[in-house]
Residue, then its C-alpha position, 0 to 999 in steps of 0.5 A: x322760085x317758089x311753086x306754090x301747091x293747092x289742094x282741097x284737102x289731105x290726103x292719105x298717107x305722107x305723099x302730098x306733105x312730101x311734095x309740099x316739102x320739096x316744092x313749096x309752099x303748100x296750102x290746103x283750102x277747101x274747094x270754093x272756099x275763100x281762101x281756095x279762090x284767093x290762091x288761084x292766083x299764084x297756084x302752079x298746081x292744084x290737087x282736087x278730088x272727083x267731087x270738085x268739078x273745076x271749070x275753064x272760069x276756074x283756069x281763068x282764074x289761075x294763070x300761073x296753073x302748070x298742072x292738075x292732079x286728080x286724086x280719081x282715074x277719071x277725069x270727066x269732073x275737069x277741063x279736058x280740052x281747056x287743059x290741052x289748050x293751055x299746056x296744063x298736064x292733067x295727072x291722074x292716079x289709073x292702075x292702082x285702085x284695079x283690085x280693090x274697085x273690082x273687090x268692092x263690086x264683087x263683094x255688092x255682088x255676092x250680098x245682092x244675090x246671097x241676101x246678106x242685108x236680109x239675113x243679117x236683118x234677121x239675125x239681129x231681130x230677135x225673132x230667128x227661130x232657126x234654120x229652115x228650108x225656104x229660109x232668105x233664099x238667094x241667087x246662085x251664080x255658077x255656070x250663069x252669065x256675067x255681062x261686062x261693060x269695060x274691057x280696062x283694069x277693072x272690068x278685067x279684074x272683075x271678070x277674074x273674080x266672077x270666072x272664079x264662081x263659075x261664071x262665064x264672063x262676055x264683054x260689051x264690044x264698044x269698039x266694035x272689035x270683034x276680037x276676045x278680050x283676055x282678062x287674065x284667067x281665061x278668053x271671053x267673048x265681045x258682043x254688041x250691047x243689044x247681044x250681051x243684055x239678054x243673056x247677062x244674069x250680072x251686068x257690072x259697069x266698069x266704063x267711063x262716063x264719056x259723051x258716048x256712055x251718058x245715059x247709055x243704060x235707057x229703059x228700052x235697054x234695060x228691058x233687054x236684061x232677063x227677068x231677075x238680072x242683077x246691075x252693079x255699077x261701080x263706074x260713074x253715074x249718068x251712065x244709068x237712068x236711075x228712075x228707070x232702074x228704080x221702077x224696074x225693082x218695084x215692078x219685080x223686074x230685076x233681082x237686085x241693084x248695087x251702087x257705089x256711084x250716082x248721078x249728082x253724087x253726093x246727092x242720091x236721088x230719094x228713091x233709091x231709099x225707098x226701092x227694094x233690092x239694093x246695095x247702097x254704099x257712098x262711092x268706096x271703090x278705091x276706100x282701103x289704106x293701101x289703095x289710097x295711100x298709092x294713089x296718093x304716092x302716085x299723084x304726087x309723083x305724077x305732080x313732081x315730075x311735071x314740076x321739075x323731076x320725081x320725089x326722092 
């Protein structure tokens, strides 16, 4: 029997031909184009990425659907509950993209608070006239406190990078379990939100966007954070009000914001171009050949052996 593969486009690395080769035929279309739409029909399995939201309409359309593979860990862009009911497995790519998520935040991190933007403007204009005492003056992070909102992979590996500087990484207790989280390289504490604002120099988000988290980060939370405090979010958008976050930078508020998400990506809202202190870069997280190639290897072989057994 044929099995027919869509997805909205290639992917990194030889694993999707691979899986086309073994469970024919393979058609790649863009998402919501018309050739996309005509496939539905007769696709047992749809590869999409997380900027293709897929709608039960969209299930209804394909019938014949076994499986969904999402080229992302989260899954919040698809059908949960209409997958369940039908029996369609949802095939995700978690684990492989932990390092260079956790790199990528750290790296935002370190050109936030040492000013790299700042300083390599300068270098470059032509006006450098040497070394000088109060010269781009950044932010140092030893013995300074670094909240983490997300006890998985990632916010683990996060806070190996941070304990690394000299930072004393906390973990925001959403379950409120009480118990220390160990991230590998030392034990840290879990603190309730209200707890682990005011002593976090560094609030990194490494959680889902889920029911609970949406919007979580309001203006009166924010203002819990001290004076100077730097965010990062490498996690979702829509779980920080980015206006509030916006107007807190021109007030001086907060030292520095990093971003590799954003709420209605890939749409950014306007006045992030225009606010100061910030690292703006186009949802990279997992961006490093080896990552995405095992992402790639791993949503396949998830896909496969929904099908009909692994790719050999």
């Amino acid at each position: 029997m044929t099995i027919r593969i869509l997805s909205t486009s290639p992917l990194v690395g030889p694993a999707l031909q691979n899986l086309g080769a073994r469970f024919p035929e393979l058609t790649i279309a863009p998402f919501r184009s018309i050739a996309w739409k005509m496939s539905l029909a007769n696709a047992e399995a749809l590869v999409g990425l997380l900027s293709e939201p897929l709608s039960e309409t969209d299930l209804d359309l394909a019938p014949k659907l076994r499986v969904i593979g999402t080229y992302s860990v989260g899954v919040n862009h698809l059908p949960v509950e209409a997958c369940e009911k039908r029996g369609i497995t949802i095939v995700n790519t978690p684990g492989v993209l932990t390092d260079a998520t956790a790199d990528l935040a750290l790296s935002m991190l370190l050109a936030l608070t040492r000013r790299l933007k700042d300083g390599e403007a300068l270098a470059r204009s032509g006006h450098w006239k040497g070394w000088a005492p109060d010269q781009v003056l950044g932010t140092g992070l030893a013995r300074k406190v670094c909240g983490i909102m997300g006890t998985g992979p990632i916010g683990k590996a996060f806070a190996r990078r941070v304990f690394a500087l000299g930072m004393r990484p906390v973990f925001w207790d959403r379950e409120n379990k009480g118990t220390p989280v160990d991230f590998g390289a030392g034990i840290a504490r879990r603190m309730p939100l209200a707890d682990l604002l005011p002593i976090s120099t560094v609030l990194s988000l490494h959680c889902p966007l889920t029911a609970e988290t949406r919007g979580l980060l309001t203006r009166p939370m924010l203002d819990l954070l001290p004076k100077g405090a730097f965010i990062i979010n490498t996690a979702r958008g829509g779980i920080l009000d980015e206006e509030a976050v916006v107007h807190m930078l021109h007030q001086g508020l907060l030292g520095g914001v990093g971003l590799d998400v954003y709420e209605g990506e890939p749409n950014i809202n306007q006045a992030w171009f225009r606010a100061p202190r910030t690292v703006l870069l186009p949802h990279l997280g997992s961006a490093t050949q080896e990552t995405r190639e095992a992402m790639a290897e791993l949503l396949c072989d998830g896909i496969a052996a929904t099908l009909g057994g692994k790719l050999g």
